[in-house]
Every structure is written in structure tokens, then in C-alpha cells.
C-alpha positions as CSV (number, residue, x, y, z in Angstrom):
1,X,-14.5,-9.5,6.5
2,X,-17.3,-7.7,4.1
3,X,-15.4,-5.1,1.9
4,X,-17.8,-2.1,1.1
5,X,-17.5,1.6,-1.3
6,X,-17.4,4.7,-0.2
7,X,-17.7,7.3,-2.3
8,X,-15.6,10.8,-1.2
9,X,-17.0,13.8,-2.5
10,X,-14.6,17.1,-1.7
11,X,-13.3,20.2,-3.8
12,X,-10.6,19.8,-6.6
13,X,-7.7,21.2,-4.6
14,X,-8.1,18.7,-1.9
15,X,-8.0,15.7,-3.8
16,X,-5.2,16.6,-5.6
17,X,-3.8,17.0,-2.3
18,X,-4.5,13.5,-1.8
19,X,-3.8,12.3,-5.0
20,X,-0.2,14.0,-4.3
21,X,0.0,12.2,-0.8
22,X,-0.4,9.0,-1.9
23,X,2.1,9.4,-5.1
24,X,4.4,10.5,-2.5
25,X,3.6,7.4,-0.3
26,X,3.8,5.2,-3.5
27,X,0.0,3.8,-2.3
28,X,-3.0,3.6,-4.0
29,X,-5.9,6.6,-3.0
30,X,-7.7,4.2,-1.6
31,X,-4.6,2.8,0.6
32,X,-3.7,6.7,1.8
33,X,-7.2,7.6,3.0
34,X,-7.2,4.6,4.8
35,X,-4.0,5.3,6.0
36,X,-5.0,8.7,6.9
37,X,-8.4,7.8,8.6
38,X,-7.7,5.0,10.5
39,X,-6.2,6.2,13.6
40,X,-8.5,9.1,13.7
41,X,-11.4,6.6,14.3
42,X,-10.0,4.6,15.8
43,X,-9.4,1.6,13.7
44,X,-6.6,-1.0,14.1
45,X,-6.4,-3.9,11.5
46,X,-5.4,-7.1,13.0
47,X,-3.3,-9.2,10.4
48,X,-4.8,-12.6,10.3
49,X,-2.1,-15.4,10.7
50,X,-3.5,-17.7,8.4
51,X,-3.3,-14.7,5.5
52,X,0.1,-15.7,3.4
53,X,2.2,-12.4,3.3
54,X,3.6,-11.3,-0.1
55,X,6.3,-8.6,1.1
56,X,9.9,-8.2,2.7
57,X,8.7,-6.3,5.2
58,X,9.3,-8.8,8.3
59,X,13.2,-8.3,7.4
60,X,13.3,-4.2,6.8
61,X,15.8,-3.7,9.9
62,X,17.5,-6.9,9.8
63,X,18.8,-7.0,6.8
64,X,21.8,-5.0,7.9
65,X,24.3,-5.3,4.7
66,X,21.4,-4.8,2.6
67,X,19.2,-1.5,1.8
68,X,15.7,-2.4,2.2
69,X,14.2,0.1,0.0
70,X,17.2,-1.4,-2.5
71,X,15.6,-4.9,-1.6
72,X,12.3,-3.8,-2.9
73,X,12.9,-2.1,-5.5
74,X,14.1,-4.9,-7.2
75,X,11.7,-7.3,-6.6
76,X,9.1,-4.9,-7.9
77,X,9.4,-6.6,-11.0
78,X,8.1,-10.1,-9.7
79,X,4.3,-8.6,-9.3
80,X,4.2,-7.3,-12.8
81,X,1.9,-9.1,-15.0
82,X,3.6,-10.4,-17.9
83,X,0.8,-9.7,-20.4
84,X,2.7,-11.6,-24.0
85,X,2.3,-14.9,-21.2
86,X,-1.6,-14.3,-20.8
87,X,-1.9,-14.3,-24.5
């Protein structure tokens, strides 16, 4: 699948609006407007089976002794880039 740009022109107020939304979602801008836009035309991403997935999200809901959000949290620290090891 071909990724392309889009540029987004709209007033100040707006994209701080946006800006805001995806802070509050904890996404990227580009993550919440495709969030956001998606349904409204229609668009459903099929996840490819061959595409190795990097999250805990296939055991939110059953881990039942464990807080998910907890779970993730602390794994946040395993996509960090350790930049003294790229040295």
C-alpha cells in the first residue's frame, strides 16, 4: 500500500483543537485525523496477517488480574531509543 501527504490547511483554533485531541488520545496528529476521518468516508483498514504486531493489545480484556493500561505503561520503556547505544 502507497503512503501519500496531505497537507491540512484550517484556522489556529481548530488545530489546536486537534492538537489537544490527539494529546488527549496519546496519538500522533496524523494518527487522530485518521482516526477522526476514517469512518466518515468510509474507510476500514484491514490488518494484514503476515504484518508482525508490536503491542498488548490482543490481551487488553484478558488479562483479568492485571490493568492493561498498567501493562502498557510499563512497557513503554522498551520502544525508546537508547541514544548513548547508537553512539
Amino acid at each position: 500500500m502507497a503512503i501519500a501527504a496531505l497537507t491540512f490547511r484550517a484556522e489556529s483554533d481548530f488545530i489546536d483543537a486537534i492538537r489537544a485531541y490527539s494529546d488527549k488520545k496519546g496519538v500522533s496528529v496524523n494518527a487522530a485525523l485518521k482516526e477522526i476521518i476514517a469512518p466518515v468516508v468510509g474507510f476500514v483498514r484491514r490488518r494484514s496477517s503476515s504484518m508482525p504486531q508490536n503491542n498488548l493489545a490482543r490481551f487488553c480484556g484478558a488479562l483479568k488480574d492485571v490493568d492493561c493500561k498498567e501493562l502498557e505503561e510499563s512497557q513503554k520503556a522498551f520502544s525508546t531509543i537508547d541514544e548513548e547505544m547508537w553512539k
